[in-house]
C-alpha positions as YAML, in Angstrom:
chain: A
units: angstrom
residues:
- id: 1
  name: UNK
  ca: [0.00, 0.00, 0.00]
- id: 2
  name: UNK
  ca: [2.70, 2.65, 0.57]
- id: 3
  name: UNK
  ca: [4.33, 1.85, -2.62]
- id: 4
  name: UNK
  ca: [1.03, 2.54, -3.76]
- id: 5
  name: UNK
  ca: [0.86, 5.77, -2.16]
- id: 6
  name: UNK
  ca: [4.48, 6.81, -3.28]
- id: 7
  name: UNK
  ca: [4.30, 5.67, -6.65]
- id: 8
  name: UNK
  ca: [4.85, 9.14, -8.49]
- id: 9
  name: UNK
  ca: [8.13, 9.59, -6.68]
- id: 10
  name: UNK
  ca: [9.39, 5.58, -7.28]
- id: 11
  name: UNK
  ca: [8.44, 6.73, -11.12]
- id: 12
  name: UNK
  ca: [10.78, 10.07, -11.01]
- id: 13
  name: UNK
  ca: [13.56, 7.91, -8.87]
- id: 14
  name: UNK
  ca: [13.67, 5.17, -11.69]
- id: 15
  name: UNK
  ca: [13.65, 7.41, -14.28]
- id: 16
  name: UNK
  ca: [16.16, 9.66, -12.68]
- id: 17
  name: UNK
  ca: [18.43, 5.52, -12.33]
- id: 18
  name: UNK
  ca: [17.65, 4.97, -15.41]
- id: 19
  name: UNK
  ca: [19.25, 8.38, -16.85]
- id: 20
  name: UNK
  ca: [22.12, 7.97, -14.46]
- id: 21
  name: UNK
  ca: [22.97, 4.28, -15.79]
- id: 22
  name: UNK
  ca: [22.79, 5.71, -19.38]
- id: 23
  name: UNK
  ca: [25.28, 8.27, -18.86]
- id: 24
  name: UNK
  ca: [27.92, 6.59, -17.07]
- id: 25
  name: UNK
  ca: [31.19, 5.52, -20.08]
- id: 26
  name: UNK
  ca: [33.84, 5.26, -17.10]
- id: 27
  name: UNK
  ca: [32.08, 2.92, -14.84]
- id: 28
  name: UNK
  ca: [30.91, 0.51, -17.86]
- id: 29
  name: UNK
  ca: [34.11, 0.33, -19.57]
- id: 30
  name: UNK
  ca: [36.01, 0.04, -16.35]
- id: 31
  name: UNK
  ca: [34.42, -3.17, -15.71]
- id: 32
  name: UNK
  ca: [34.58, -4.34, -19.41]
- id: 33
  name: UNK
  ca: [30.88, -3.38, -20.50]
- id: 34
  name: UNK
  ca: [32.30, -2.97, -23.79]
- id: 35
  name: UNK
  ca: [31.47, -5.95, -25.76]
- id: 36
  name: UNK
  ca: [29.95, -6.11, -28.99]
- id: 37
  name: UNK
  ca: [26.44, -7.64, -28.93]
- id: 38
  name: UNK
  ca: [26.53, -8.25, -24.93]
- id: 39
  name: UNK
  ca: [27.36, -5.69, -22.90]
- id: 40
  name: UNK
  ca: [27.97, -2.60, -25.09]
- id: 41
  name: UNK
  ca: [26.14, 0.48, -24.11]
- id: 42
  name: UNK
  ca: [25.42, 3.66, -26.20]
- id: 43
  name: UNK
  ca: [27.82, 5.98, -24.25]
- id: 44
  name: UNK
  ca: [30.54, 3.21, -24.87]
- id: 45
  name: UNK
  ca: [29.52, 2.94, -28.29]
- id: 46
  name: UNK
  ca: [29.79, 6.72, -28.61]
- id: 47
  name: UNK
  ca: [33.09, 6.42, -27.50]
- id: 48
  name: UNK
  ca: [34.54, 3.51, -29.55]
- id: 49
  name: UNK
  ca: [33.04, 5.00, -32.50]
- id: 50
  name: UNK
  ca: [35.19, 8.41, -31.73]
- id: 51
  name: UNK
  ca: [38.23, 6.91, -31.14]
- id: 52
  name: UNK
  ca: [38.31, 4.70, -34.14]
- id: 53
  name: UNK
  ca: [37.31, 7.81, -35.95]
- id: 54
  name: UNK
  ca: [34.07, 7.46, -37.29]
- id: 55
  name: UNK
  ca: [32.90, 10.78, -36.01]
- id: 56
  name: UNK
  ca: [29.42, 10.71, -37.80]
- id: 57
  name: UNK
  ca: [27.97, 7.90, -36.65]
- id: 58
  name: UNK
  ca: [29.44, 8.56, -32.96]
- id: 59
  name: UNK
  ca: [27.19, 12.23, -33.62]
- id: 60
  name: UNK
  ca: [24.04, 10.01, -34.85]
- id: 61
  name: UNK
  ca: [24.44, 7.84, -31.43]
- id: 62
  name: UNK
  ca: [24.83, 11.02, -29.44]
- id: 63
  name: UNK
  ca: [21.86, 12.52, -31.30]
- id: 64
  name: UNK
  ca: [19.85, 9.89, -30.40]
- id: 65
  name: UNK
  ca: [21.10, 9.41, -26.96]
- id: 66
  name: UNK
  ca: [19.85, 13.53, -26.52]
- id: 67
  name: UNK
  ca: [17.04, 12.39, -27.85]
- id: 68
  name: UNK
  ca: [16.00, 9.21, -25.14]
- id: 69
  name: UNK
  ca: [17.50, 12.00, -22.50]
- id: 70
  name: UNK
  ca: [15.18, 14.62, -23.41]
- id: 71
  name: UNK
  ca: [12.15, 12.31, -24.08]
- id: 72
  name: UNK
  ca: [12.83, 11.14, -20.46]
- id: 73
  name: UNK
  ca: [12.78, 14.87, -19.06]
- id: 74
  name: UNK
  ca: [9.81, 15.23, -20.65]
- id: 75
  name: UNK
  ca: [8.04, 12.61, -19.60]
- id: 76
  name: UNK
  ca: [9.12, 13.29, -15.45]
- id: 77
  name: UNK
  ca: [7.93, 16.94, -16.41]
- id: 78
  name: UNK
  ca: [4.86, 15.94, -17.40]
- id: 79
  name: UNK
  ca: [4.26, 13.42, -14.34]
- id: 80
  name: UNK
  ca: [5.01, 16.29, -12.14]
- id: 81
  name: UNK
  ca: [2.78, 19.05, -13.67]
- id: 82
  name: UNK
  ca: [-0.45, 16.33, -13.82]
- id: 83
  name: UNK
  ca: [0.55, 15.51, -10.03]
- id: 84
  name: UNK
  ca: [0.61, 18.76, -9.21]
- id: 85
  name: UNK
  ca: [-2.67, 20.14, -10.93]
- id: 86
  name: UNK
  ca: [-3.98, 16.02, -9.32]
- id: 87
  name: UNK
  ca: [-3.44, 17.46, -5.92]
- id: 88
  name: UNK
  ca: [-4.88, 21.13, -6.29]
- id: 89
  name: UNK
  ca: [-7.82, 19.75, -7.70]
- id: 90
  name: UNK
  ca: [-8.36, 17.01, -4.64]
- id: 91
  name: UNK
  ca: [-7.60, 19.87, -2.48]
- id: 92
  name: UNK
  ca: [-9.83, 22.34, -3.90]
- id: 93
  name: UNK
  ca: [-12.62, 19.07, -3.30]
- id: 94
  name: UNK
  ca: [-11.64, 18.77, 0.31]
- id: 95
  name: UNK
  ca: [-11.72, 22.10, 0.59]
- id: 96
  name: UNK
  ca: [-14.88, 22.81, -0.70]
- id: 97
  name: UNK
  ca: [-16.38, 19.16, 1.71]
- id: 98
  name: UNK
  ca: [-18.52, 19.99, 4.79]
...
C-alpha cells in the first residue's frame, strides 16, 4: 500500500536511475561493458566509434542518446505538472467538503 501511495516519486527515482545508468562511459568500460552484442552500451559505443574515428555515426548515437535523454525529461515533467494540478484539484474538493 505505501508503494502505492508513493508511486509518483518511485516513477521520477527510476527514471532519474535509469538516466544515471545511461550516462555513465567510465564505470561501464572500467568493468569491461564494452562488448559487442553483450554488454555494449550507447555511451561506450559513442566512445569507440570516436576513437576509431568514425565521427558521424558517434554524432548520430549522441543525437539519439539527446534524444531518449530529453524524451525522459519530458516525460518526469509531465508526471510532475499532472501531479501537481492532481493534488490542487483534490484539495480544492476537500476544501470545498462539509
Amino acid at each position: 500500500m505505501l508503494a502505492f501511495d508513493e508511486r509518483y516519486a518511485l516513477l521520477t527515482v527510476l527514471l532519474a536511475c535509469f538516466g544515471r545508468a545511461i550516462s555513465e562511459v567510465g564505470a561501464v568500460m572500467i568493468v569491461g561493458g564494452n562488448i559487442d552484442g553483450f554488454t555494449r552500451v550507447m555511451t561506450t559505443a559513442i566512445a569507440l566509434e570516436t576513437s576509431k574515428g568514425d565521427l558521424p555515426l558517434a554524432l548520430a548515437l549522441g543525437m539519439v542518446l539527446l534524444a531518449v535523454v530529453l524524451a525522459l525529461n519530458a516525460v518526469i515533467a509531465l508526471v510532475a505538472r499532472w501531479r501537481g494540478a492532481r493534488s490542487e484539484s483534490l484539495g480544492a474538493l476537500q476544501g470545498a467538503a462539509p
